[in-house]
C-alpha positions, 0 to 999 in steps of 0.5 A: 468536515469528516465523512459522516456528514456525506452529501452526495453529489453524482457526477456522470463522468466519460465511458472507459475504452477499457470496458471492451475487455472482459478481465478489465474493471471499471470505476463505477462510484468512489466516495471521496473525502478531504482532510483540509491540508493532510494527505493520506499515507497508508490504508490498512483494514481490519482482517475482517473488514469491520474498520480500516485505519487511514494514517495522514500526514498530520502524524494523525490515523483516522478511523472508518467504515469500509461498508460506507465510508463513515468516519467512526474515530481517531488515534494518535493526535498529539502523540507522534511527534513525526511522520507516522510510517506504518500502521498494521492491525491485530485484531482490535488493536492498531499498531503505529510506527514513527520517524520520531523513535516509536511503536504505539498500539492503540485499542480501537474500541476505546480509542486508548493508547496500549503501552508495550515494548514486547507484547509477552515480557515488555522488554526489549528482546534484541536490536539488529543494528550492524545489518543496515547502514542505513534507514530501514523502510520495510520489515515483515515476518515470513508467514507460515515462519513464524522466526523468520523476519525480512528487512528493507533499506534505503542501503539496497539491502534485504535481510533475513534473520532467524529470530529464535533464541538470542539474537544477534546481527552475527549468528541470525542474518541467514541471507543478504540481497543486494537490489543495489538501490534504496528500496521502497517497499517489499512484498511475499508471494507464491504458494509457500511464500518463497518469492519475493517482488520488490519497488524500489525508489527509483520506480524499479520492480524486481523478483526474486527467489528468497529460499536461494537469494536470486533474482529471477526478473528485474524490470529497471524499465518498468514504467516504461513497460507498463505505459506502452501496455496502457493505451489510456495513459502514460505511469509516472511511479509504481504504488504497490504490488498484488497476488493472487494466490488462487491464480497464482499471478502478480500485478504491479500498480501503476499510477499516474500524476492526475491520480489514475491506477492500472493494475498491471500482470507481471509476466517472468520465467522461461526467458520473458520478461513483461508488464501486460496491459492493465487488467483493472482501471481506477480512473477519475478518482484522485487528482494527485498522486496516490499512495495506498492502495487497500484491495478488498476482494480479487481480480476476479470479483464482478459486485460489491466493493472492490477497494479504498485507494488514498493520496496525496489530494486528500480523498479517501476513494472506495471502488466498486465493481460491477458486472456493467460498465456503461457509465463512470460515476464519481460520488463526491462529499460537497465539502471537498475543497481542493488544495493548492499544490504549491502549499503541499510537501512532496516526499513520496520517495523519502520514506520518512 
């Protein structure tokens, strides 16, 4: 059963110790959905927050609204013919990446497949072979650099390339970054995007300035760290990072195996090196491993909706915010079913 049909179940849930601090949230409702033996790997919005796409494991991306929780269509079924990697969205149209070899784009209007190679001429432009030697997990451009693309590998290496005029592995690789192990997942930060935070598959975080290729904090007992700051749990991986530009911070996502989130700061530079306690709890939401996490508003919002989180249970669970905490409720579809662990492939540190 899909998400509209959504009867709603409200279960009183415990208080958090957590609301005794007041830059702390607290879970006030998630809507939790189930997709039989699928698990989510990715939640992504639109910009302006009308749709959000959830890619399952099922090589399968579903479509909701964030407003409710609505499920308004699909894509992709039957046309990856592997794990669907990443989604991204550009404007209405939302773009697929695969292990199986493609990049698909799909109007989400229509629900129709666009075909396209480059979005101008159609053709392909270059191919960066000889700069990794082995799978390549991330690749962003560098806002406000509109030529400037930033790889991830398992080989430990980050690689910036200038994309103008004719490129090449030779004449375009500006910068090498050796993290020195299979990297996960990458992000940029700071005013002028020059930062750059980095998880790695062994649950590691780094930070580094990209201008100069230097590695300003490298937090190899990360979990660790952020579990001794956490009086509430113990962080068993890390999930993602998050910036605040307007503060100029960064918080590290941790998780837990039984499917609680902190968000915790990250403090570096002039000799301190430190994972605070967590200034955000998503707790009673999930019950396994939770892989994306969507973040609607900032650390600083007191109302509405804080953001979708999904995982490897199967729910789709949207947070929101409140200036109270008096109680934990959990909004629950009656359809959910839970799955059996034993009947689940657990990959989350192969990126494909």
């Amino acid at each position: 059963m899909e998400a509209t049909d959504m009867d709603i179940e409200v279960t009183q849930e415990q208080i958090l110790d957590s609301c005794s601090s007041s830059k702390r949230f607290a879970l006030k409702n998630s809507i939790q959905t189930n997709f039989g033996d699928d698990y989510v790997f990715q939640v992504v919005p639109k910009e302006d927050w009308t749709s959000m796409a959830v890619s399952l494991s099922s090589n399968t991306v579903k479509l909701y609204s964030p407003a409710t929780g609505q499920y308004v269509g699909e894509c992709c079924r039957g046309e990856h013919s592997d794990s669907i990697n990443h989604i991204l969205f550009s404007g209405n149209i939302l773009h697929t990446c695969s292990s199986d070899g493609t990049l698909r784009a799909w109007d989400t209007r229509s629900y129709q497949q666009i075909l396209f190679w480059d979005r101008r001429s159609k053709k392909q432009v270059a191919c960066l072979e000889e700069s990794h030697m082995d799978d390549v997990t991330q690749v962003h451009f560098i806002p406000d650099q509109q030529n400037k693309l930033l790889s991830a590998s398992i080989d430990g290496l980050i690689c910036t390339f200038d994309t103008s005029g004719e490129i090449n592995d030779d004449d375009h690789l500006e910068s090498v970054i050796n993290v020195e192990t299979s990297i996960g997942k990458v992000g940029l930060f700071g005013g002028s995007y020059d930062k750059l935070w980095c998880l790695t598959h062994i649950e590691t975080l780094s930070i580094w300035d990209l201008t100069e290729s230097r590695l300003e904090a490298n937090f190899e007992d990360a979990r660790p760290l952020a579990s001794n700051s956490w009086a509430l749990d113990q962080v068993d991986y890390l999930v993602d990072c998050h910036y605040s530009a307007a503060d100029d911070r960064l918080w590290v996502i941790g998780g837990t195996n039984g499917g609680n989130l902190g968000y915790f700061p990250v403090a570096y530079g002039g000799g301190r090196r430190s994972i605070l306690s967590p200034e955000a709890v998503l707790h009673d939401g999930h019950t396994g491993v939770v892989r994306s996490v969507c973040m609607r508003s900032g650390m600083n919002q007191t109302q509405g909706i804080f953001g979708w989180t999904g995982g490897e249970d199967g729910r789709l669970c949207c947070w929101l915010s409140d200036d109270s905490c008096d109680v934990n409720h959990s909004w629950i579809s009656t359809s959910l079913v839970e799955k059996h662990p034993k009947n689940r492939r657990r990959k989350r540190h192969q990126p494909y």
